[in-house]
C-alpha positions in Angstrom: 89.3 83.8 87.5 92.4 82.1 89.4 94.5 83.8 91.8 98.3 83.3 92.3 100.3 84.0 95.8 103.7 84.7 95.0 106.5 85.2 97.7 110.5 84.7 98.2 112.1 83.2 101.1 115.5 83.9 102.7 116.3 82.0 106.0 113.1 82.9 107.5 111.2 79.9 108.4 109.1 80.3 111.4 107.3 83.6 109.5 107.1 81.2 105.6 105.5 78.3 107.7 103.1 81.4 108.9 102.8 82.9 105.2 101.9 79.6 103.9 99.4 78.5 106.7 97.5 81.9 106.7 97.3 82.2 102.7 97.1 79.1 101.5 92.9 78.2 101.8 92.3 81.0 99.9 94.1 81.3 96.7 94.6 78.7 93.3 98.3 78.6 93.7 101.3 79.5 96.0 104.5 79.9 94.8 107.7 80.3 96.7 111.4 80.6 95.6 114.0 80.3 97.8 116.8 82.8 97.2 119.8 80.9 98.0 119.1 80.4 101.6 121.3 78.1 104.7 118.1 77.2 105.8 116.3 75.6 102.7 112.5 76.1 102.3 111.7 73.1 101.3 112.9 71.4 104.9 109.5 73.6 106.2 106.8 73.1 103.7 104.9 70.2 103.0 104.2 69.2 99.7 100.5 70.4 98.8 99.2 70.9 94.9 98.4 74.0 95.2 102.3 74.8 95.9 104.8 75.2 93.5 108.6 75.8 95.2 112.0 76.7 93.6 115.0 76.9 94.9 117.9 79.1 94.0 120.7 77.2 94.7 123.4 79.8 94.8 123.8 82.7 97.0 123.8 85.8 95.1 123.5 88.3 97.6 119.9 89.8 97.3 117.9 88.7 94.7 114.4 89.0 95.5 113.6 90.5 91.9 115.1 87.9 89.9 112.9 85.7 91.9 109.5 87.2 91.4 110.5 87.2 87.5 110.9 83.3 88.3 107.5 83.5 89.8 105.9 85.6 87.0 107.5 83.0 84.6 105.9 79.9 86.1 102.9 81.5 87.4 99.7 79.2 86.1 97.4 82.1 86.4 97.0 85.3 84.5 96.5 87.0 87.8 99.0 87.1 91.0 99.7 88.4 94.1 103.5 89.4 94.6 104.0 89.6 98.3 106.3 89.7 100.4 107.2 86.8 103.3 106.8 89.0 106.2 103.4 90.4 105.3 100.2 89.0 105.7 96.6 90.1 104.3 94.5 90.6 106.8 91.1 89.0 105.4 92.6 86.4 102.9 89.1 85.1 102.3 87.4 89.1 102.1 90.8 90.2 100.1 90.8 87.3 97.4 86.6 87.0 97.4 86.9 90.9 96.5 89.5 90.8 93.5 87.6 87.7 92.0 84.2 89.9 92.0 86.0 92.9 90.3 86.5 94.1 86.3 90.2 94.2 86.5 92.1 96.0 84.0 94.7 93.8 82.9 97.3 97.0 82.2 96.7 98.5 85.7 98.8 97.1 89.1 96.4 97.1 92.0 98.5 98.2 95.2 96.7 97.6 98.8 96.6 99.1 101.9 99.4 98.4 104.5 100.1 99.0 108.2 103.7 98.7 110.1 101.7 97.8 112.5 98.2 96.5 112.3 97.0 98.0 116.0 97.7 101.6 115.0 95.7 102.8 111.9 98.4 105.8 111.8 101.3 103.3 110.5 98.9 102.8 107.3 100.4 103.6 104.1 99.9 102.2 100.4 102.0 99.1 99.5 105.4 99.6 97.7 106.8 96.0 97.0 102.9 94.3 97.5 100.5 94.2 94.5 98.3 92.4 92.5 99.7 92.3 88.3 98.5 90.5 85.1 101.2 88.2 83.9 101.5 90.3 80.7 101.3 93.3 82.3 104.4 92.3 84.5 106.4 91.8 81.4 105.7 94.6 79.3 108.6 96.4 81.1 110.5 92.9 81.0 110.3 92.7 84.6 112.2 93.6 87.4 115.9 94.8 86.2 118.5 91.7 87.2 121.2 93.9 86.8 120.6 94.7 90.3 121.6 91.3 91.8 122.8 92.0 95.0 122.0 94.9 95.5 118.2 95.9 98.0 117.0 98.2 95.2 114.5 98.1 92.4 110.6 98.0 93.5 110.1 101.5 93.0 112.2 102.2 89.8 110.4 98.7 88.2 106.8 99.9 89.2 107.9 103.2 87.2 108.8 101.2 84.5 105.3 100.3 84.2 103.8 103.4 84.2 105.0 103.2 80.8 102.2 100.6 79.8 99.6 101.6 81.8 98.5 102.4 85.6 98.2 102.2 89.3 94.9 102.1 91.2 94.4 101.5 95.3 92.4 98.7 96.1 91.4 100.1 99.4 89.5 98.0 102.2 92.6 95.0 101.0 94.4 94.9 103.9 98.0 93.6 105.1 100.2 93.9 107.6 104.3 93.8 109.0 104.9 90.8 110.6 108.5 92.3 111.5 111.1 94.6 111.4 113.0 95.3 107.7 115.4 92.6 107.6 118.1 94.9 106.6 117.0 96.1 110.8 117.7 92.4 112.0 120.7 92.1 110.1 119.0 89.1 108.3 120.8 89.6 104.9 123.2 87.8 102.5 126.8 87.8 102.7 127.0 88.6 99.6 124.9 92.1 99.5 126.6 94.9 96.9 126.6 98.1 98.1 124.4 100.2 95.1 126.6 100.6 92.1 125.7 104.4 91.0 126.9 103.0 87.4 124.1 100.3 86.9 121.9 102.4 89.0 121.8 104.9 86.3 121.4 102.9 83.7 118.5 101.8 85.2 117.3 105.2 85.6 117.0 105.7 82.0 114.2 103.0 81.7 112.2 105.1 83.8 111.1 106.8 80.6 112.6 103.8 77.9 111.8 100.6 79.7 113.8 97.7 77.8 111.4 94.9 77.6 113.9 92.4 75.9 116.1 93.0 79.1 117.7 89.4 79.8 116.3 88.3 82.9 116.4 84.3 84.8 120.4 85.0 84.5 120.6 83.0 87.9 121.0 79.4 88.2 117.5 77.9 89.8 115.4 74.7 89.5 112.4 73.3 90.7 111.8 71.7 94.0 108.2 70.1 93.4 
């Protein structure tokens, strides 16, 4: 079994240079898309074949979905990791050693244990926007709804979507932790962020129970870097 990282990147690089350096030994592939960032990714990572990098060359305002349906399109592996650039796994070797010596169940998303703050067991709660996903599995729903461009919602109302298909199971003793504050806290956000449109939000609502799995999605301009 091979194992994909996935992450996105927005003007962050001190904490991708991190991602990259604490990950990168233990899984079959990284892959990172930069969502329209100032300060492009590919100025901070060094070309390695393991890693696969994509640049969104436009702005949109937030679109951290759209980019892990990028990632889930060009993903080599069956398998991946979506995670996000200011999270770490504690035990990369333990956590990826542990998921290549389990009977996975290809319709079930594996979520992970998570602390705001790795010295206080109390901030531990079970990963939201952090999972493990087969690639078919990911797009039984379509993937993540790209009517949301813009706009910092969607995680919860796409892993709903999936319930459709199949399930959710903890993979306890698979650790990960904050490396910072929300960025919506540090006011490290787009320009171009849309306040929620209550509209398309409902819409949206409605796949809860009638997910639309020929949903357009890669409706953003994007290309690859190496």
């Amino acid at each position: 079994m091979k194992l994909s990282l996935g992450t996105t990147y927005y003007n962050c690089p001190e904490l991708l240079i991190k991602f990259i350096d604490h990950h990168i030994d233990y899984f079959d592939e990284l892959i990172v898309v930069d969502d329209g960032s100032n300060i492009p990714a590919e100025n901070y990572i060094q070309k390695n074949s393991k890693i696969k990098l994509y640049r969104v060359p436009i702005d949109y305002g937030f679109n951290s979905h759209g980019c892990r349906n990028l990632i889930m399109k060009e993903t080599s592996n069956d398998w991946a990791v979506l995670f996000d650039v200011d999270r770490l796994i504690v035990d990369p070797k333990f956590a990826t050693q542990t998921i290549k010596s389990k009977k996975l169940n290809k319709n079930t998303v594996y979520l992970f244990e998570m602390f705001s703050n790795y010295k206080d067991f109390n901030t531990m709660h079970i990963s939201v926007n952090d999972f493990l996903v087969h690639k078919e599995h990911f797009w039984n729903a379509g993937g993540y709804d790209e009517e949301f461009i813009g706009m910092r919602v969607g995680d919860r109302e796409y892993r709903e979507q999936l319930k459709n298909y199949g399930n959710e199971k903890i993979l306890y003793g698979i650790q990960a932790m904050f490396t910072r504050k929300p960025s919506l806290k540090l006011n490290i956000t787009s320009p171009n962020d849309k306040r929620i449109d209550r509209k398309v939000y409902n819409k949206i609502v409605r796949r809860l129970k009638f997910p639309k799995p020929d949903k357009s999605t890669l409706t953003f301009e994007w290309h690859r870097v190496f």
